[in-house]
PQR file with spaces between the fields and no chain letter, atoms N, CA, C, O and H, PARSE charges and radii, in Angstrom:
ATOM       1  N    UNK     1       0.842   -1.180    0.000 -0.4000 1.5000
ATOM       2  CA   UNK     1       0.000    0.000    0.000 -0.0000 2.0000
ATOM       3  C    UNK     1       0.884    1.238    0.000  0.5500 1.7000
ATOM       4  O    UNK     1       1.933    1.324    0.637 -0.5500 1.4000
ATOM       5  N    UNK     2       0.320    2.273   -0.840 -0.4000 1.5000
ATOM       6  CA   UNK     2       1.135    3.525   -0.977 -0.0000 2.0000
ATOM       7  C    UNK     2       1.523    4.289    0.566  0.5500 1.7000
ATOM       8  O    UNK     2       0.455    4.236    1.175 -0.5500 1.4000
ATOM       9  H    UNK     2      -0.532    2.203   -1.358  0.4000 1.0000
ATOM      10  N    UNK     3       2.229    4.756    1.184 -0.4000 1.5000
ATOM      11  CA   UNK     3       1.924    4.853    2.747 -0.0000 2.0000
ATOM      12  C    UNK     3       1.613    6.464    2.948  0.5500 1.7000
ATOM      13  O    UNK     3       1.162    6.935    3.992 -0.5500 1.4000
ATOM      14  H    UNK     3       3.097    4.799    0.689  0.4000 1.0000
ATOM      15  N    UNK     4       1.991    7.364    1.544 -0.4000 1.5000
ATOM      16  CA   UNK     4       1.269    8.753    0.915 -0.0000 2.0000
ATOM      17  C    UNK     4      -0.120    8.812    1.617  0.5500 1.7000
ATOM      18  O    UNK     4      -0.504    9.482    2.576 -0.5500 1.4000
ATOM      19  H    UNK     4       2.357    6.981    0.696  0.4000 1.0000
ATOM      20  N    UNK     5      -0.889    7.695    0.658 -0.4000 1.5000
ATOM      21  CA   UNK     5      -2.623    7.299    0.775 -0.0000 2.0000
ATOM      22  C    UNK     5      -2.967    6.921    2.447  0.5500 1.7000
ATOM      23  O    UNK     5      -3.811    7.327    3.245 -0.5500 1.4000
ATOM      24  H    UNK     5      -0.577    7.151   -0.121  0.4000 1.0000
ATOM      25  N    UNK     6      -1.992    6.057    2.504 -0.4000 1.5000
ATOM      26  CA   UNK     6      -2.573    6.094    3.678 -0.0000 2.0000
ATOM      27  C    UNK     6      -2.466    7.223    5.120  0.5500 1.7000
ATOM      28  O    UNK     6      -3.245    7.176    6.072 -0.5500 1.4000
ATOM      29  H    UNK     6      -1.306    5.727    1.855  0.4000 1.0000
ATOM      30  N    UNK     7      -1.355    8.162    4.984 -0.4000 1.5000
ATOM      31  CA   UNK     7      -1.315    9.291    5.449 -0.0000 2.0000
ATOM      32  C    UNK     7      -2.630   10.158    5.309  0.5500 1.7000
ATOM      33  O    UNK     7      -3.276   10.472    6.309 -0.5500 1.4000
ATOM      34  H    UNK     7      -0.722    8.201    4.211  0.4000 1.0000
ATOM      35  N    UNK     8      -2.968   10.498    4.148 -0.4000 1.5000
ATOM      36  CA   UNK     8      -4.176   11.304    3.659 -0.0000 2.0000
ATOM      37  C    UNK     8      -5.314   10.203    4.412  0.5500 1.7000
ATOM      38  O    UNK     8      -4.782    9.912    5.483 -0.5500 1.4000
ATOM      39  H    UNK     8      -2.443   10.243    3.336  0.4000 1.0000
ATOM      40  N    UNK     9      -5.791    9.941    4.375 -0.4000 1.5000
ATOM      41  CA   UNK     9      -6.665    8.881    4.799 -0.0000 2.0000
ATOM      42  C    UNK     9      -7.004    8.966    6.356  0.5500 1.7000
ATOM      43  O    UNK     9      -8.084    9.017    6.944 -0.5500 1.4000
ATOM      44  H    UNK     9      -6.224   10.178    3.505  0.4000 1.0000
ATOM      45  N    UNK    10      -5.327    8.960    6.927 -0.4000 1.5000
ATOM      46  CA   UNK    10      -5.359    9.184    8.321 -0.0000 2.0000
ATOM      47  C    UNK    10      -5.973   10.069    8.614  0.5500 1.7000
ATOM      48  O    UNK    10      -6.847   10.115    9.479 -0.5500 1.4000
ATOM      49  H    UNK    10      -4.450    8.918    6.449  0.4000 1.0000
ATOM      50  N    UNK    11      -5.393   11.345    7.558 -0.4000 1.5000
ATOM      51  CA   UNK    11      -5.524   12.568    8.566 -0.0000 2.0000
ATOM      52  C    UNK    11      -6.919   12.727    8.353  0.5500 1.7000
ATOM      53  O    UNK    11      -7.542   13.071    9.357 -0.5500 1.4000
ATOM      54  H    UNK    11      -4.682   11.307    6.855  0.4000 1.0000
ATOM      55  N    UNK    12      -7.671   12.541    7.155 -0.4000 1.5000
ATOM      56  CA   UNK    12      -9.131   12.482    6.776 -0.0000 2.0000
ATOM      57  C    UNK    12     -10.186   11.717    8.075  0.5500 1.7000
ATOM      58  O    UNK    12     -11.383   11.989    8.174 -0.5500 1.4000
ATOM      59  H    UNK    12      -7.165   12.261    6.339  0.4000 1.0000
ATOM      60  N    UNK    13      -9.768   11.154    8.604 -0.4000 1.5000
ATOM      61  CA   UNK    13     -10.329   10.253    9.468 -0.0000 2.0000
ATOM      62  C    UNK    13      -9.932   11.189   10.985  0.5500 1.7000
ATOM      63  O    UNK    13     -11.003   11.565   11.461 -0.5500 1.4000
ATOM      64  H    UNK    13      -8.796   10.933    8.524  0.4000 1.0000
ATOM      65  N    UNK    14      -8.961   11.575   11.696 -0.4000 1.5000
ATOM      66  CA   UNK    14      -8.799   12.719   12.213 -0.0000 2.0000
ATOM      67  C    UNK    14      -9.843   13.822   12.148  0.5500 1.7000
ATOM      68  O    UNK    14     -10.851   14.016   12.828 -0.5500 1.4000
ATOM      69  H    UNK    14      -8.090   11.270   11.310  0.4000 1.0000
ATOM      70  N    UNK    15      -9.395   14.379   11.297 -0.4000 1.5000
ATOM      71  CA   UNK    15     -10.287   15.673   10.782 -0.0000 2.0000
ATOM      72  C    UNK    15     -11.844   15.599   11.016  0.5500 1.7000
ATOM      73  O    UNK    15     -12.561   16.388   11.632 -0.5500 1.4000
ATOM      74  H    UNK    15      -8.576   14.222   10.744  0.4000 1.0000
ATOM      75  N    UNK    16     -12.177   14.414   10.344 -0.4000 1.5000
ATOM      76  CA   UNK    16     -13.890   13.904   10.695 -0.0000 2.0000
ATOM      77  C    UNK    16     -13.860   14.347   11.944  0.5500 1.7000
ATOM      78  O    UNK    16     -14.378   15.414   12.273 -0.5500 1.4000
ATOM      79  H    UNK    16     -11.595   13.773    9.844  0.4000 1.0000
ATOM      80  N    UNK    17     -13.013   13.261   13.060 -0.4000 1.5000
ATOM      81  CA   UNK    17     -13.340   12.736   14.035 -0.0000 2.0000
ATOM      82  C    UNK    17     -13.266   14.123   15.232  0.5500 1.7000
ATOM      83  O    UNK    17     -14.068   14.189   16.163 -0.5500 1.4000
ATOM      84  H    UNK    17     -12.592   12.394   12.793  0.4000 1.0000
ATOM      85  N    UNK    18     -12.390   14.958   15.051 -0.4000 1.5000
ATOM      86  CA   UNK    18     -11.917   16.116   15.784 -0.0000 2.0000
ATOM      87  C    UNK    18     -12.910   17.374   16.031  0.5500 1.7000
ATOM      88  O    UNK    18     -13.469   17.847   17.020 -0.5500 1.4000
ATOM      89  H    UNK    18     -11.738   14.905   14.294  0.4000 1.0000
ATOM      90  N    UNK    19     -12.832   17.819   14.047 -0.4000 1.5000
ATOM      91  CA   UNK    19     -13.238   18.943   14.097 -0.0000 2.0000
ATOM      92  C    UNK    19     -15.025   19.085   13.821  0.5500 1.7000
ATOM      93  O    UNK    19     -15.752   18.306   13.205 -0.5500 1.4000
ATOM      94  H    UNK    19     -12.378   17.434   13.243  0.4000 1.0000
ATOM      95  N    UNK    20     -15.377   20.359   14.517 -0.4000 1.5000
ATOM      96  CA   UNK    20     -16.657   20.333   14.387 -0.0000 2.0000
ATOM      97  C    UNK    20     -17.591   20.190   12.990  0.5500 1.7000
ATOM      98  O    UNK    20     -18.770   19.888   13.176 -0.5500 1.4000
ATOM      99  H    UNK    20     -14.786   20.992   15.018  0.4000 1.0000
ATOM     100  N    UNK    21     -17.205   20.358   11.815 -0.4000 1.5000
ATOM     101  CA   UNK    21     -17.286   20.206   10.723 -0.0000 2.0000
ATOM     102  C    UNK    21     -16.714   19.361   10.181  0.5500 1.7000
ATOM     103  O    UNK    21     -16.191   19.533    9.081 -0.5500 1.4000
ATOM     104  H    UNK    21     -16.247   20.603   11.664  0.4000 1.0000
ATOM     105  N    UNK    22     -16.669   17.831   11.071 -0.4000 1.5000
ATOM     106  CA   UNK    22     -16.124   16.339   10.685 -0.0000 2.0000
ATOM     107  C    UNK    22     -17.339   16.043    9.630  0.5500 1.7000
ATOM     108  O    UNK    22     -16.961   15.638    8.530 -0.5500 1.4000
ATOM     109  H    UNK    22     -17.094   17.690   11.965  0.4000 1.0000
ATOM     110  N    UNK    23     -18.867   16.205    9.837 -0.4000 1.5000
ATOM     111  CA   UNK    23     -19.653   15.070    9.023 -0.0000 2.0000
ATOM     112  C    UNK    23     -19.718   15.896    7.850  0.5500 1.7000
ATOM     113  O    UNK    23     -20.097   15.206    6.903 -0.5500 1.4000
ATOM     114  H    UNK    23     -19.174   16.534   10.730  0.4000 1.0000
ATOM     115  N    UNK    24     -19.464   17.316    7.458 -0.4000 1.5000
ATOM     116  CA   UNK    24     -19.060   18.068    6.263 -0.0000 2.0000
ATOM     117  C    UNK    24     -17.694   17.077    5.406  0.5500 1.7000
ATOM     118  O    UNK    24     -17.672   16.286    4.464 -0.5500 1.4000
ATOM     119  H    UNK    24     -19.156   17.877    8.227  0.4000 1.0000
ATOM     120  N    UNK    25     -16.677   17.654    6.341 -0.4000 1.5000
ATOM     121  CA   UNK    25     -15.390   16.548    5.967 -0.0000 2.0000
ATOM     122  C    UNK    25     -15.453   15.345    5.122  0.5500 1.7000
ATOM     123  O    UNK    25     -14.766   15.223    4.107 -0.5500 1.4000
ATOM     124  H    UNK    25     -16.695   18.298    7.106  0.4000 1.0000
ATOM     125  N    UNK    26     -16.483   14.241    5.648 -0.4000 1.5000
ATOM     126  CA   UNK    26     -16.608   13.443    5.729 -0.0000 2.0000
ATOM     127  C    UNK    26     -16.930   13.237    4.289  0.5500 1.7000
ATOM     128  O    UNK    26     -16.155   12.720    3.485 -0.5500 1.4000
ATOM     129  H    UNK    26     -17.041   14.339    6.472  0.4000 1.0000
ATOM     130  N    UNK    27     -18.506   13.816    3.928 -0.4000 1.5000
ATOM     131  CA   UNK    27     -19.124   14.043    2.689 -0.0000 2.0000
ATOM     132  C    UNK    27     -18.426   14.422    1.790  0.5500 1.7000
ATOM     133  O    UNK    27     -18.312   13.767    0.754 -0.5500 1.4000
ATOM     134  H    UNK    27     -19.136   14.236    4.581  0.4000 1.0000
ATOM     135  N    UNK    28     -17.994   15.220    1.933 -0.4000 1.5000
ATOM     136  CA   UNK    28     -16.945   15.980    0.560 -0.0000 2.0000
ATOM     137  C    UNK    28     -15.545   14.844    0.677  0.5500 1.7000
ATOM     138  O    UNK    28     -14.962   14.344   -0.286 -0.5500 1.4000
ATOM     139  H    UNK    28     -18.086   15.752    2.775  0.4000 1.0000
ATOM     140  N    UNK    29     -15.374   14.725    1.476 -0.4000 1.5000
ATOM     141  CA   UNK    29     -14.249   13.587    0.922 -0.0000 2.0000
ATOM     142  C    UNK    29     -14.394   11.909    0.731  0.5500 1.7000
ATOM     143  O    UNK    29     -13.568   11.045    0.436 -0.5500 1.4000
ATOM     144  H    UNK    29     -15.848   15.131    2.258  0.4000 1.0000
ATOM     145  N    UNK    30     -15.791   11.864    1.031 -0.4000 1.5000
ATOM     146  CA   UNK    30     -16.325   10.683    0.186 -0.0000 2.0000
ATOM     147  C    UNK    30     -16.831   10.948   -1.043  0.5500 1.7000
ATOM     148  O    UNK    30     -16.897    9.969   -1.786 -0.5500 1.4000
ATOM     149  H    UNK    30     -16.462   12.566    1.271  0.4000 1.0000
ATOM     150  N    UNK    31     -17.212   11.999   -1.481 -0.4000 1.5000
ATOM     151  CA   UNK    31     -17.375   12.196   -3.027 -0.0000 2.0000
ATOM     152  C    UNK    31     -16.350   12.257   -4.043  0.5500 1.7000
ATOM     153  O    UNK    31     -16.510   12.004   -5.237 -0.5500 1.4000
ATOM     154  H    UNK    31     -17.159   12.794   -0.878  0.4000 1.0000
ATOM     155  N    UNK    32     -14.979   12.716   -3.306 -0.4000 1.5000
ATOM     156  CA   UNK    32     -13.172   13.327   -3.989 -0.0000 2.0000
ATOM     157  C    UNK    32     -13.274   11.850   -3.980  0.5500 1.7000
ATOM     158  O    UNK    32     -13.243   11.529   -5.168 -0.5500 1.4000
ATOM     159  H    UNK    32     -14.848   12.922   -2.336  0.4000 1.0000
ATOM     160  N    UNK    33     -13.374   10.842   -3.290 -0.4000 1.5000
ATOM     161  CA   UNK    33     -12.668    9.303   -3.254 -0.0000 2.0000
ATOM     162  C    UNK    33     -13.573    9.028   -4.526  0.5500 1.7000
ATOM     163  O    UNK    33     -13.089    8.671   -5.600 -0.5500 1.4000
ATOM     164  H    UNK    33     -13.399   11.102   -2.324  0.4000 1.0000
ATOM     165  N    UNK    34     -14.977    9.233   -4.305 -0.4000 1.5000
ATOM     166  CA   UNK    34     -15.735    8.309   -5.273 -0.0000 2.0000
ATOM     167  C    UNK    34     -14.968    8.765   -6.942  0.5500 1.7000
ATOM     168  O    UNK    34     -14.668    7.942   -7.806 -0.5500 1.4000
ATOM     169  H    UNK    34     -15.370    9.523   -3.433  0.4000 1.0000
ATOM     170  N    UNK    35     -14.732   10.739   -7.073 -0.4000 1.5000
ATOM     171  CA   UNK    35     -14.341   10.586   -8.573 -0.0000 2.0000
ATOM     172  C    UNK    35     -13.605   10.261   -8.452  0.5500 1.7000
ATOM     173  O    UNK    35     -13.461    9.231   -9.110 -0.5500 1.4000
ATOM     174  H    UNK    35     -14.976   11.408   -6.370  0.4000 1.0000
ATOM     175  N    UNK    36     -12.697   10.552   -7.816 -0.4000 1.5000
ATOM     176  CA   UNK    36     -11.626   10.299   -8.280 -0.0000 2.0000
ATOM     177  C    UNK    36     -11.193    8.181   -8.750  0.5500 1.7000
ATOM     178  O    UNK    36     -10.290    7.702   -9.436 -0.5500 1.4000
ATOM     179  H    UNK    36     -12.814   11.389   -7.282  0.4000 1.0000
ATOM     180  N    UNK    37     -12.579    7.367   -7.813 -0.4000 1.5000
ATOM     181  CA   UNK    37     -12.370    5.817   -8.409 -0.0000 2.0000
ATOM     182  C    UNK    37     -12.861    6.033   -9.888  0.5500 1.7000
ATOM     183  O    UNK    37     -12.333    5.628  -10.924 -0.5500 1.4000
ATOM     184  H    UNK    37     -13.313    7.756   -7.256  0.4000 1.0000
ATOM     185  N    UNK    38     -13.949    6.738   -9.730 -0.4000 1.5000
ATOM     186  CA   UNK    38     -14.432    6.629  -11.681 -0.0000 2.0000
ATOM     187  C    UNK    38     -13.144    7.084  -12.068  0.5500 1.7000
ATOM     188  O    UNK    38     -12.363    6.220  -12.467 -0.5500 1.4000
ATOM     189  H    UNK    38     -14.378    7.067   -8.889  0.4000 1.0000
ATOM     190  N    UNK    39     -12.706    8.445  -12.026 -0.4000 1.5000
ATOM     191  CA   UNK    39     -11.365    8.746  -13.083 -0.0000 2.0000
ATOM     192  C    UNK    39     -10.320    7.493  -13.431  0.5500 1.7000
ATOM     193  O    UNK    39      -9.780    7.149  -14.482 -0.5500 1.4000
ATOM     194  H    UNK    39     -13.341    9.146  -11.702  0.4000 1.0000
ATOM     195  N    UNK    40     -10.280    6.992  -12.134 -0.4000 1.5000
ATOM     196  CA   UNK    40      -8.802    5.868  -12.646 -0.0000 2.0000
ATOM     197  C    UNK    40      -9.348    4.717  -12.925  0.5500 1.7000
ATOM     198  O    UNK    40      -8.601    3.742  -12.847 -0.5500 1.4000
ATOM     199  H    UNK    40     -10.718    7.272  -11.280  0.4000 1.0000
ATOM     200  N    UNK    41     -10.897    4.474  -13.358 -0.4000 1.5000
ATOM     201  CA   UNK    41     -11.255    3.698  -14.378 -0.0000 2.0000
ATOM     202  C    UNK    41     -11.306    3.870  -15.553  0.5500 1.7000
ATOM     203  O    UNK    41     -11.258    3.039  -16.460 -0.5500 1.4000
ATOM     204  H    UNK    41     -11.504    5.266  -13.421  0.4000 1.0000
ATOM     205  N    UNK    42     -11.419    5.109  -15.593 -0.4000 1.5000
ATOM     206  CA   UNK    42     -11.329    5.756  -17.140 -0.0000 2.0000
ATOM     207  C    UNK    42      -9.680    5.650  -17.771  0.5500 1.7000
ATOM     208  O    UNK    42      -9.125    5.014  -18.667 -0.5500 1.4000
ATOM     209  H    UNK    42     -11.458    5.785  -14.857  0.4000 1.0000
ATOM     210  N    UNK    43      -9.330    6.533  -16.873 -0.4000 1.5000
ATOM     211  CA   UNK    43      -7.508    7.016  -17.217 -0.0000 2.0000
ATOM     212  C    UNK    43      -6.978    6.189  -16.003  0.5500 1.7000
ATOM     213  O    UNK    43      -6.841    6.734  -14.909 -0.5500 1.4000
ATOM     214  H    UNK    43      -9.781    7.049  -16.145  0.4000 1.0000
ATOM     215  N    UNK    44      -6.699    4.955  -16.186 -0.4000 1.5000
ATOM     216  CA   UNK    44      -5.713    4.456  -14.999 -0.0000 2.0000
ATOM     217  C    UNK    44      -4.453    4.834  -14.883  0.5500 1.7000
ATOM     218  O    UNK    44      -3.667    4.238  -14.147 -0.5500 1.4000
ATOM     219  H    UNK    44      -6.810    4.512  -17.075  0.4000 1.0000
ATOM     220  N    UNK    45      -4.067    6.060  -15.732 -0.4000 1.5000
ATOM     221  CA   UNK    45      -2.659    6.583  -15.386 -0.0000 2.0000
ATOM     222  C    UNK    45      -2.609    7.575  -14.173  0.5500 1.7000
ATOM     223  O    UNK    45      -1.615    7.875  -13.512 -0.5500 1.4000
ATOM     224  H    UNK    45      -4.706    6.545  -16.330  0.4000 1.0000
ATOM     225  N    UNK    46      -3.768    7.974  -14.037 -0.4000 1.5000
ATOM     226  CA   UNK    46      -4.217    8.716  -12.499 -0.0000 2.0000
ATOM     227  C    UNK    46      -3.765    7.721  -11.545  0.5500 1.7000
ATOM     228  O    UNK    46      -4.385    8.049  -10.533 -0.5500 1.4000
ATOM     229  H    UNK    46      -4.576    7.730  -14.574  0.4000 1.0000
ATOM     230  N    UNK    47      -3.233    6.947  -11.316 -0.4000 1.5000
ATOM     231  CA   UNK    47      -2.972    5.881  -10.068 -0.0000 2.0000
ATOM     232  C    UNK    47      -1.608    6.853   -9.849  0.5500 1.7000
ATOM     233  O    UNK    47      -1.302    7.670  -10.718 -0.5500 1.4000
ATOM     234  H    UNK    47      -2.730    6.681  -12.138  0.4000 1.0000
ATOM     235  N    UNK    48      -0.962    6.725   -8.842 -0.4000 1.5000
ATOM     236  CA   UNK    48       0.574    6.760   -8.821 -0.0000 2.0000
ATOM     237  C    UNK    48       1.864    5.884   -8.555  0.5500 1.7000
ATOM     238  O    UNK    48       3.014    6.009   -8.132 -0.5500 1.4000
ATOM     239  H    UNK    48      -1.210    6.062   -8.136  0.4000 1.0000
ATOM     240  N    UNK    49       0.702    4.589   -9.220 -0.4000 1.5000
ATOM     241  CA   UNK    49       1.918    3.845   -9.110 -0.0000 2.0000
ATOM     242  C    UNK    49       1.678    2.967  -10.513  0.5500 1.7000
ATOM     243  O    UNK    49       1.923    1.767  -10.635 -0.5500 1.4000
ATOM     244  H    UNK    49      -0.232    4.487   -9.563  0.4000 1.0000
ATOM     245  N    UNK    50       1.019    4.054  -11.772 -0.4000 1.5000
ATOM     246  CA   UNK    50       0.639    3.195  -12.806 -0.0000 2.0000
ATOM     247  C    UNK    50       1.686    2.669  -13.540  0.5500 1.7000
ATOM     248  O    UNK    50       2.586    3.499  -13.406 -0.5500 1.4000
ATOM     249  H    UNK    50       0.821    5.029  -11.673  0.4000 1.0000
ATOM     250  N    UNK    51       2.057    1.839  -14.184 -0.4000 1.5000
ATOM     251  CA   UNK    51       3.387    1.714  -15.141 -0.0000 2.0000
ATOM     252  C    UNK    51       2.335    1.168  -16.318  0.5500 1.7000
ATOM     253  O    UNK    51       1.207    0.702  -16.159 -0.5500 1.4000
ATOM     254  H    UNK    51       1.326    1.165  -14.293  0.4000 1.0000
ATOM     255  N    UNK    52       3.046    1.370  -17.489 -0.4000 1.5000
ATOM     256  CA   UNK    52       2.744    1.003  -18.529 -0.0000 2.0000
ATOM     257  C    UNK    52       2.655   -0.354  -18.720  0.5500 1.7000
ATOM     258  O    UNK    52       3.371   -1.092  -18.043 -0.5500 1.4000
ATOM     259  H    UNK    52       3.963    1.748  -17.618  0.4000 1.0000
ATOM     260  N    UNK    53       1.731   -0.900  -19.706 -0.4000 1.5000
ATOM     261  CA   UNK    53       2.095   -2.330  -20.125 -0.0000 2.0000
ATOM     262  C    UNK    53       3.969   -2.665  -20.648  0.5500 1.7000
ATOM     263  O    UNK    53       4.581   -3.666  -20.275 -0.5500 1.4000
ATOM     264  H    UNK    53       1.149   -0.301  -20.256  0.4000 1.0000
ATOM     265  N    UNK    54       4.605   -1.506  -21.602 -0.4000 1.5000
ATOM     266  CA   UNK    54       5.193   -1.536  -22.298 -0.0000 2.0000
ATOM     267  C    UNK    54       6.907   -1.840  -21.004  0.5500 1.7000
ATOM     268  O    UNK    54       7.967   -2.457  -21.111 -0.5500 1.4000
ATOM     269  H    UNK    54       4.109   -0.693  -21.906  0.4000 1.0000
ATOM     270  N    UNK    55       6.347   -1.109  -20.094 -0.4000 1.5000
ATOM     271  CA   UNK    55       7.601   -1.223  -18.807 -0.0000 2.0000
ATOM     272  C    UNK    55       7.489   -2.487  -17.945  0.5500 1.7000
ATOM     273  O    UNK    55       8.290   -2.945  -17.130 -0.5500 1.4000
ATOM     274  H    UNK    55       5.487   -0.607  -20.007  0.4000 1.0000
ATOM     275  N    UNK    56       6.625   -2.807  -18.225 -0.4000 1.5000
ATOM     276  CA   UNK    56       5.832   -4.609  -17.696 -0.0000 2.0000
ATOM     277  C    UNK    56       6.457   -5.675  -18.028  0.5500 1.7000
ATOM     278  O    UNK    56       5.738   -6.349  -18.766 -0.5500 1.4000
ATOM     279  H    UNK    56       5.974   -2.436  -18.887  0.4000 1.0000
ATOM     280  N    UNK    57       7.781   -6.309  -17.774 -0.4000 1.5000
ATOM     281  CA   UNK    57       8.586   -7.089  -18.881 -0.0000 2.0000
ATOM     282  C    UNK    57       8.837   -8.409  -18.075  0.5500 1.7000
ATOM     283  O    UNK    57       9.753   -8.399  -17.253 -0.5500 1.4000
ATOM     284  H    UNK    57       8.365   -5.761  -17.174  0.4000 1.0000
ATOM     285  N    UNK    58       8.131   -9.483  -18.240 -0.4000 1.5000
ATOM     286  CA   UNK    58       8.241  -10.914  -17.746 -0.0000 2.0000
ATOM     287  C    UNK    58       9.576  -11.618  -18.207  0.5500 1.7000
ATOM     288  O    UNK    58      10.084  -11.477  -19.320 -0.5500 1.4000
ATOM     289  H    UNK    58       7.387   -9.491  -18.908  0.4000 1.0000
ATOM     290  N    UNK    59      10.181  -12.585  -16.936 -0.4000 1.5000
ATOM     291  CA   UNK    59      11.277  -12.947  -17.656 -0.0000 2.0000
ATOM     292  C    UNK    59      11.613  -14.495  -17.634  0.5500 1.7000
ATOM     293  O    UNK    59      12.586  -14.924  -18.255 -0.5500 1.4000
ATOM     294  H    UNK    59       9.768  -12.700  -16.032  0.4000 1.0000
């Protein structure tokens, strides 16, 4: 697992949990997760850990 993502994640879960405007938080960054899963179905180069087929080399 990227440990980036899971930083963001943390602090997202924090933030909910802390501040008074956690179940705001919450909403808006369950909607950023949701496009952002459609986008990297569309363009899976949005991942950051996409590699190409072409860099993909079995041996």
């Amino acid at each position: 697992m990227n440990i980036a993502a899971m930083a963001v994640v943390t602090l997202l879960i924090f933030a909910e949990k802390t501040l008074p405007s956690g179940e705001r938080i919450a909403k808006l960054s369950g909607v950023a997760l949701l496009l952002y899963g459609a986008a990297v179905l569309v363009f899976p180069q949005a991942l950051p850990t996409f590699q190409p087929m072409e860099a993909m080399v079995m041996d």
